[in-house]
N, C-alpha and C positions, 0 to 999 in steps of 0.2 A: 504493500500500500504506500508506504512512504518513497519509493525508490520513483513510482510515479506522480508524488504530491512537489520535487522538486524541478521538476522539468517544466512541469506547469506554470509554477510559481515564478519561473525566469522567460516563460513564454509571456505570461501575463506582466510581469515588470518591462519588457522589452517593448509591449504594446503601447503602453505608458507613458514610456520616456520621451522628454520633450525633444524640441526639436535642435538640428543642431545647424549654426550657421554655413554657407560651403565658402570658405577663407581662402587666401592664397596673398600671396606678398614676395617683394622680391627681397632675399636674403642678403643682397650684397652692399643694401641701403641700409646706413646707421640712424636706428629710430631713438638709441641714446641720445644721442644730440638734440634732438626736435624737445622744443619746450612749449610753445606756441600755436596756436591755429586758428585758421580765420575757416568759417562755416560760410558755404557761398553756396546757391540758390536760388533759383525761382522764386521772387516774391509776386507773383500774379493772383490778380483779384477773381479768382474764379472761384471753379468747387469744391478743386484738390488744398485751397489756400488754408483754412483751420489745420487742417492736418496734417499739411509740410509746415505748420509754426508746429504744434505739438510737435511731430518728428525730431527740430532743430532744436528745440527747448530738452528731447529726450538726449539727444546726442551732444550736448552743450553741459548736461547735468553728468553724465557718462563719461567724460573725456576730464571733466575737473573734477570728478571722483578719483580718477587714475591719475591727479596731479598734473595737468596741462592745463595752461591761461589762454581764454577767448583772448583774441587782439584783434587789431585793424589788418584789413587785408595786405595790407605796405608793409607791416610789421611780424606780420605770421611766418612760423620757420614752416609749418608747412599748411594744404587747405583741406577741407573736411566737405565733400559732397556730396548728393542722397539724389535719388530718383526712386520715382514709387509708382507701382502701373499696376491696376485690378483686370481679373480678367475671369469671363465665367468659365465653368469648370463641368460640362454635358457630357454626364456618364452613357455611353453606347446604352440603347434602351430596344434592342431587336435579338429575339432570340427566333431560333431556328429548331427544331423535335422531328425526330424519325420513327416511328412505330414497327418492330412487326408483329402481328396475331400470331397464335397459338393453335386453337382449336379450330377454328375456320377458315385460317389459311389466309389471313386480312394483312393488309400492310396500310399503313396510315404515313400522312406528311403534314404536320402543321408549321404555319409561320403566324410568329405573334407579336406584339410592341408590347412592353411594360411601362409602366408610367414613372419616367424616372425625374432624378428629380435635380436642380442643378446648384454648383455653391461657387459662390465667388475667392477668387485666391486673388491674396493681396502680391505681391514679391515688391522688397526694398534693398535699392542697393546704397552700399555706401562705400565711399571710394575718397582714398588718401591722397595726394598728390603733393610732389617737388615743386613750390612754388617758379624755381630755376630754369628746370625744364620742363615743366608739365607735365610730366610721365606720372602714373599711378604708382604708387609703391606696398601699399595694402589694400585690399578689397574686401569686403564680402559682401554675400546675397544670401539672403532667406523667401523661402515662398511659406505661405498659412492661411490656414483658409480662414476668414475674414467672419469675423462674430455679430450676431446682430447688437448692435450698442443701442441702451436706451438713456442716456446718458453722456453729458462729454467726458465727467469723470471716468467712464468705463474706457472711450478711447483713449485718452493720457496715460489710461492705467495700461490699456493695451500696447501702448508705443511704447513705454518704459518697461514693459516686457520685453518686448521687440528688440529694443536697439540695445538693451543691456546683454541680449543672449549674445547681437553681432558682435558687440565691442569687446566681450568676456575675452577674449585672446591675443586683444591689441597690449601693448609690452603698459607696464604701467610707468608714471615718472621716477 
């Protein structure tokens, strides 16, 4: 009984576990040295606008957790960018059944739709850069699918989840 109670147990924590950002950086750039960053942006009065300030306000709280000072863009040793793009997510909803009888010798074929059902994924990128030469030197991306908020508290609370899971790897000061 128990030899099967722990397989399960690590099936089900594996199911669980949150999500993880996908990182990549270039190693031959010294992130010791950077003290500074300027957070640069899209400020457009659209739809996406509340929730690129939350994002900037989560990434700003994030980066001076880990001992780095917001500056002016002239003054940043490096800069901090975000882009964020929703997109729905339509599970194939067609299946296809082949039958054969038994006693009577019958062969059957059905085709059917199920009613499926669709969820929207958010994905956020955020991207480091050598004010010098432009080139990135950290990255990462998370995709999630995207919760119904009743609340702006819930999304702030959302973003500060978000961009803390991205930032979790960036080197601290």
């Amino acid at each position: 009984m128990f030899r099967y109670l722990l397989p399960i147990l690590l099936i089900l924590l594996a199911g669980c576990s949150a999500k993880k950002a996908n990182i990549d950086y270039d190693p031959s750039f010294n992130i010791a040295a950077l003290s500074t960053f300027a957070l640069i942006y899209n400020k457009d009065d659209d739809y996406s606008a509340l929730n690129d300030e939350r994002i900037a306000e989560s990434i700003t709280h994030e980066m001076q957790t880990k001992g780095y000072v917001r500056a002016a863009e002239y003054e940043a040793d490096f800069y901090i960018t975000f882009h964020s793009l929703i997109r729905e997510d339509v599970p194939s909803n067609i299946g296809i059944g082949l039958g054969l009888g038994g006693f009577s010798n019958g062969l059957g074929l059905s085709l059917g739709t199920a009613k499926g059902f669709s969820s929207d994924k958010g994905t956020l990128f955020i991207n480091m850069l050598d004010p010098a030469t432009g080139k990135i030197f950290w990255y990462a991306k998370l995709t999630k699918n995207i919760k119904s908020f009743q609340t702006p508290q819930q999304r702030i609370d959302y973003f500060n989840e978000t961009v803390s899971t991205m930032l979790k790897e960036f080197p601290a000061k």
